[in-house]
PALOZA-558835 format. One record per residue (C-alpha): residue number from 1; residue in three letters; x, y, z. Coordinates in steps of 0.02 Angstrom, whole numbers, plus 50000, padded with zeros to 5 digits. Example, Ala and Ser with C-alpha at 12.3 -4.5 7.8 and 13.67 -1.06 7.14 Angstrom:
<sites>
@num 1 residuo Ala c1 50615 c2 49775 c3 50390
@num 2 residuo Ser c1 50684 c2 49947 c3 50357
</sites>
This chain:
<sites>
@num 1 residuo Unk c1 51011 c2 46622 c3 50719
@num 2 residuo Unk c1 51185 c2 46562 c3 50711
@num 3 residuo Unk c1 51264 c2 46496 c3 50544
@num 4 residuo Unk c1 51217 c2 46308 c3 50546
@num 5 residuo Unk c1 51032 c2 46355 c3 50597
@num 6 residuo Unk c1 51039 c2 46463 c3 50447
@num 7 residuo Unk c1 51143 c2 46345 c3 50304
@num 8 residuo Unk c1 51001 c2 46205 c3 50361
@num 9 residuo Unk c1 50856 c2 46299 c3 50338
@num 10 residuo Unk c1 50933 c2 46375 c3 50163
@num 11 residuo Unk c1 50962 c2 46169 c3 50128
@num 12 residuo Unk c1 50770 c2 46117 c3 50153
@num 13 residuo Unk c1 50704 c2 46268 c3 50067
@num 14 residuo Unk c1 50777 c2 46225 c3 49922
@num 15 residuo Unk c1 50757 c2 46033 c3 49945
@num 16 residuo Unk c1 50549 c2 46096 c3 49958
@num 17 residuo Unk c1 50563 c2 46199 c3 49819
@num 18 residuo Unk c1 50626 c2 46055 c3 49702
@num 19 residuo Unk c1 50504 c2 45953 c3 49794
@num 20 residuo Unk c1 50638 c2 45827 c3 49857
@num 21 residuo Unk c1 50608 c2 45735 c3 50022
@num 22 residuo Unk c1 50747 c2 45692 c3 50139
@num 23 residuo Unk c1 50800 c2 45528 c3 50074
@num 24 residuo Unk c1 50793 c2 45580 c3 49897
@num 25 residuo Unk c1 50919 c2 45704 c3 49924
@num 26 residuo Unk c1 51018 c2 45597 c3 50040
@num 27 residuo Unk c1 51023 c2 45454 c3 49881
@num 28 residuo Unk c1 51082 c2 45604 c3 49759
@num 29 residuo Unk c1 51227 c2 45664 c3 49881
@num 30 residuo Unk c1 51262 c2 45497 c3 49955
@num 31 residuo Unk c1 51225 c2 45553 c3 50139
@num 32 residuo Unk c1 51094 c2 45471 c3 50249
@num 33 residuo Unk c1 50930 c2 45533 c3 50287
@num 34 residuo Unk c1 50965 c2 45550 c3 50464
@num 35 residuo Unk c1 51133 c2 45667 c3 50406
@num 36 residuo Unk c1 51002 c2 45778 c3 50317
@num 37 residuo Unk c1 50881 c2 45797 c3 50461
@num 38 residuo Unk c1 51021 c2 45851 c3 50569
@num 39 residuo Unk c1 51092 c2 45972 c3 50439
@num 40 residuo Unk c1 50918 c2 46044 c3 50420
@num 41 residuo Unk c1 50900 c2 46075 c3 50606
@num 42 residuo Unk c1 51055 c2 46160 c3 50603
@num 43 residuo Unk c1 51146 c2 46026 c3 50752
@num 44 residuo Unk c1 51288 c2 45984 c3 50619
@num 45 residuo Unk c1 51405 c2 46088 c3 50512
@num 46 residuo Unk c1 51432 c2 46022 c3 50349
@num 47 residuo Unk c1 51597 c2 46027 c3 50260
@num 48 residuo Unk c1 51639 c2 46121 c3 50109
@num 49 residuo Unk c1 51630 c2 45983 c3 50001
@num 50 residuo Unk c1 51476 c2 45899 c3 50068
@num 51 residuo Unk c1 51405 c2 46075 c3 50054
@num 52 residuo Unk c1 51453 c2 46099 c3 49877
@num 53 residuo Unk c1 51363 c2 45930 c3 49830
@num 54 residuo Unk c1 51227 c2 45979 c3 49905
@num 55 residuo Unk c1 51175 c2 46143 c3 49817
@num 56 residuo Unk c1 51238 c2 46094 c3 49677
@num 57 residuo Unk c1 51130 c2 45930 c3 49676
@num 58 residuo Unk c1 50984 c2 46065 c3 49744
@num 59 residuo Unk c1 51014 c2 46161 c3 49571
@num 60 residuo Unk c1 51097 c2 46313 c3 49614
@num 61 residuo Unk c1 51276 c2 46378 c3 49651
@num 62 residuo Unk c1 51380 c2 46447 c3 49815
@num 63 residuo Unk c1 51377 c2 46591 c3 49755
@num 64 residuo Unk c1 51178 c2 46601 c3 49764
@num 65 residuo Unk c1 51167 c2 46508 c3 49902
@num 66 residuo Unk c1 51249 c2 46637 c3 50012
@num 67 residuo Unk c1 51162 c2 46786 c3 49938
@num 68 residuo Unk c1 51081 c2 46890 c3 50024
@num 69 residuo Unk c1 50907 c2 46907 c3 49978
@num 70 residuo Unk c1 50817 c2 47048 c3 49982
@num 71 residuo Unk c1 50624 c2 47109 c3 49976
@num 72 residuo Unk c1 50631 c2 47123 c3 49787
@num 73 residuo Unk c1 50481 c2 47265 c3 49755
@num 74 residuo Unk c1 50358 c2 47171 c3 49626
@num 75 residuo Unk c1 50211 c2 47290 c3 49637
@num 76 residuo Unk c1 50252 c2 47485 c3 49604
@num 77 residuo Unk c1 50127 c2 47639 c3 49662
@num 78 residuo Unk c1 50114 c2 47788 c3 49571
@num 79 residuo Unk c1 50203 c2 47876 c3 49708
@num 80 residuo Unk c1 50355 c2 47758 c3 49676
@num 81 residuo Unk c1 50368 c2 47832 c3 49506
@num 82 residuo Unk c1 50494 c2 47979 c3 49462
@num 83 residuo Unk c1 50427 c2 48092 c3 49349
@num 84 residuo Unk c1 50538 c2 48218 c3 49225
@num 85 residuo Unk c1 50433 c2 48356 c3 49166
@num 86 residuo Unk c1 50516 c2 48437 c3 49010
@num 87 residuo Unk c1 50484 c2 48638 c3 48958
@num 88 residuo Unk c1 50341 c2 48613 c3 48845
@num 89 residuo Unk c1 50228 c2 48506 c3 48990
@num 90 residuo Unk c1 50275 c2 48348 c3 48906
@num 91 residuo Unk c1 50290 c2 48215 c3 49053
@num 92 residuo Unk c1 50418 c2 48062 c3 49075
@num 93 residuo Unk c1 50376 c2 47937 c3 49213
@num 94 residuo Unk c1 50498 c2 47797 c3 49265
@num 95 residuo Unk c1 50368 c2 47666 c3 49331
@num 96 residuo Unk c1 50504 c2 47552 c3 49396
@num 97 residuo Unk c1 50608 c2 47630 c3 49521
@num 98 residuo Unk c1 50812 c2 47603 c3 49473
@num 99 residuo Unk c1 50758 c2 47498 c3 49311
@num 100 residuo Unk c1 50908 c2 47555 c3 49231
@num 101 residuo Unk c1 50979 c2 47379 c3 49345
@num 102 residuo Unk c1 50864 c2 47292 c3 49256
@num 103 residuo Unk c1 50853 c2 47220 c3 49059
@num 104 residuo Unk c1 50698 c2 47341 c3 49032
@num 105 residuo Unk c1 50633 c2 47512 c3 49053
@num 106 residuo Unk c1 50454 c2 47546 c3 49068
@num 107 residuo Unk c1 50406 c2 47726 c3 49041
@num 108 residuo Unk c1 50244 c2 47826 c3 49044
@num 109 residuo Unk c1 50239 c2 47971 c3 48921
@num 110 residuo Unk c1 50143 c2 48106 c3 48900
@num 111 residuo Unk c1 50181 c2 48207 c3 48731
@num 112 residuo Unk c1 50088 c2 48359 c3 48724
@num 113 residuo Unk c1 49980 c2 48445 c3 48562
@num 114 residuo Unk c1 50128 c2 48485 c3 48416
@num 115 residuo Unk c1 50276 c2 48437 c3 48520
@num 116 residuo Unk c1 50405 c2 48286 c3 48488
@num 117 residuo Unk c1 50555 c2 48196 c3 48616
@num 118 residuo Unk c1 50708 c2 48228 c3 48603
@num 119 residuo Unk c1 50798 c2 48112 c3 48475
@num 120 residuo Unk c1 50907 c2 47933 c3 48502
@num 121 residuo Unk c1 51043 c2 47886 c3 48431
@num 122 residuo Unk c1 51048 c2 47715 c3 48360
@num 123 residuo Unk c1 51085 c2 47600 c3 48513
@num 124 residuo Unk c1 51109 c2 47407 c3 48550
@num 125 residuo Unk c1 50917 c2 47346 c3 48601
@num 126 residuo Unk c1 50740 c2 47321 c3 48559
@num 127 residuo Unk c1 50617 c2 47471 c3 48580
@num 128 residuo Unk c1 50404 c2 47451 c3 48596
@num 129 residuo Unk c1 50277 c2 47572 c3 48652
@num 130 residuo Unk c1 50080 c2 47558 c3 48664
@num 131 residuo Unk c1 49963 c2 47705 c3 48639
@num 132 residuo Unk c1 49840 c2 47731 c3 48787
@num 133 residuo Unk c1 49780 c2 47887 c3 48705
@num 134 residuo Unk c1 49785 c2 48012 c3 48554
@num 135 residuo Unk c1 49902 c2 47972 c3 48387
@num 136 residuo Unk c1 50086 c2 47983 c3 48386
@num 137 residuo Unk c1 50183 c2 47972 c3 48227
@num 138 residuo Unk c1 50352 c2 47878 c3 48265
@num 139 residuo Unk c1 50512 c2 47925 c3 48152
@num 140 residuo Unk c1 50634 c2 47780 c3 48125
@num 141 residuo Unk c1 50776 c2 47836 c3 48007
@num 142 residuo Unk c1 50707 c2 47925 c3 47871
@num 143 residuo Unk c1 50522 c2 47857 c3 47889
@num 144 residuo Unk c1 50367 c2 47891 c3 47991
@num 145 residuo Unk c1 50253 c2 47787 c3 48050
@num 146 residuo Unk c1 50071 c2 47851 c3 48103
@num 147 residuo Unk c1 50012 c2 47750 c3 48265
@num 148 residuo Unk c1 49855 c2 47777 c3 48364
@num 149 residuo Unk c1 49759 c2 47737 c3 48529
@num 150 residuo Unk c1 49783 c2 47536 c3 48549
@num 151 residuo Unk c1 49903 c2 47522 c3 48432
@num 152 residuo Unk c1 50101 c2 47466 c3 48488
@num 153 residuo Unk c1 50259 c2 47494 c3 48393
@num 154 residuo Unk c1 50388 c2 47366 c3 48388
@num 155 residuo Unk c1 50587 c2 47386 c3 48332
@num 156 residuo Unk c1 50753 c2 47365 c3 48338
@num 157 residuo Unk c1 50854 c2 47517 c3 48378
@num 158 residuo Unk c1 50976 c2 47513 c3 48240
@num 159 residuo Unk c1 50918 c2 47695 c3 48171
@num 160 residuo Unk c1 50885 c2 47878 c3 48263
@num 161 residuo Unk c1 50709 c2 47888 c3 48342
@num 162 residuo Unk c1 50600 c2 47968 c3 48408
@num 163 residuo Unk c1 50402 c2 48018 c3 48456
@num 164 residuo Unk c1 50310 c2 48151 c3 48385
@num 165 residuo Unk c1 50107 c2 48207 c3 48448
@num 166 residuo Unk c1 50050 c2 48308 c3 48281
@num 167 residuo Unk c1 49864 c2 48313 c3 48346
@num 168 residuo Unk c1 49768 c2 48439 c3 48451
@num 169 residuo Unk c1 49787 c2 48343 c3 48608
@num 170 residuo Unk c1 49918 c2 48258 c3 48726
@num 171 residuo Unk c1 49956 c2 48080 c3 48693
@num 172 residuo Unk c1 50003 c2 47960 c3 48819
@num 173 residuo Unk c1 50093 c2 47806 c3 48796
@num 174 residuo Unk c1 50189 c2 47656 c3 48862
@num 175 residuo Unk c1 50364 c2 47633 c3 48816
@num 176 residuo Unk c1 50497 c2 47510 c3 48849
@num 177 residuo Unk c1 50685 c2 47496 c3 48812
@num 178 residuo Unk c1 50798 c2 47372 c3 48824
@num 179 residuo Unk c1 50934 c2 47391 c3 48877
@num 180 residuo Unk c1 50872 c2 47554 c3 48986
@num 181 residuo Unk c1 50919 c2 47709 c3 48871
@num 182 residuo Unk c1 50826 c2 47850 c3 48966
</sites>
C-alpha cells in the first residue's frame, strides 16, 4: 500500500470514528467534498498544511497520526504471567506482561502460613489489594491493619509497607501499584 493509500485510509478512519461524513469535514477544513473522497482513496497527496488541518480538525495530533499501531494485548492467559517464587513458597505473579510501561501493576500473591513480603520503602503512588482467600494483616508505618477474604485495602504510599499471613494457611491476594514498584 503506498503512502497516499495509507494517509487516506488513516483520514476516513478517524473521520468514522468522530462520526463525520465527507462534507462535514470538508466545511471544518475548508476543502470540498470531492477533495476528501480523493484523499480517502489515496489518488491525491495532501500537503503538510492541509494535512495538519485535517487531523487536527479530526482530534488528534501528527505525531499520533503516524504512529505505528500495534496489537495492544487486552486479554492475558495465565501462561502470559511471570511468576517469582521466593524461598519460603510464597508466590508473586505479574498478570500483565511488561506493566512496569504502564500506570499500574497488577499482582497475584500468594503469602504462605507465618510468612510476610519483603518491606517498601515509602514511594510516590497509590497502593490497593483484595483478599481472594485467608487473612492478611497489612503494616503501614507503625500500625497494622487485620484484613480478610473479600476485604481490599486502600492507601497512599507515603509510609514503609508491607503484607504479613499470621494464619495457618496461605493467603492469596490481588495487588496493584501505581506507579509499578515490584
Amino acid at each position: 500500500m503506498d503512502i497516499n493509500a495509507v494517509i487516506g485510509q488513516k483520514i476516513k478512519d478517524l473521520r468514522n470514528q468522530n462520526g463525520l461524513t465527507q462534507q462535514e469535514l470538508a466545511d471544518r477544513t475548508e476543502l470540498t467534498k470531492g477533495y476528501i473522497s480523493q484523499l480517502e482513496r489515496g489518488q491525491v497527496a495532501p500537503s503538510v498544511a492541509t494535512l495538519l488541518d485535517l487531523v487536527e480538525c479530526l482530534g488528534t495530533d501528527m505525531s499520533d497520526f503516524f504512529k505505528e499501531t500495534q496489537n495492544e494485548q487486552i486479554v492475558f492467559k495465565a501462561s502470559d504471567y511471570f511468576e517469582k517464587l521466593d524461598d519460603a513458597g510464597n508466590s508473586t505473579q505479574w498478570t500483565v506482561p511488561m506493566a512496569q510501561k504502564n500506570q499500574m501493576e497488577p499482582l497475584l500473591v500468594e503469602l504462605q502460613p507465618h510468612q510476610k513480603l519483603a518491606e517498601h520503602k515509602p514511594h510516590d503512588g497509590e497502593e490497593y489489594g483484595y483478599v481472594l482467600a485467608g487473612k492478611i494483616h497489612l503494616h503501614l508505618g507503625e500500625k497494622v491493619y487485620p484484613v480478610g477474604k473479600g476485604e481490599s485495602f486502600y492507601f497512599k504510599a507515603t509510609k514503609i509497607h508491607y503484607i504479613e499471613n499470621q494464619g495457618a494457611r496461605p493467603a492469596k491476594l490481588v495487588w496493584i501499584s501505581t506507579p509499578p514498584t515490584f
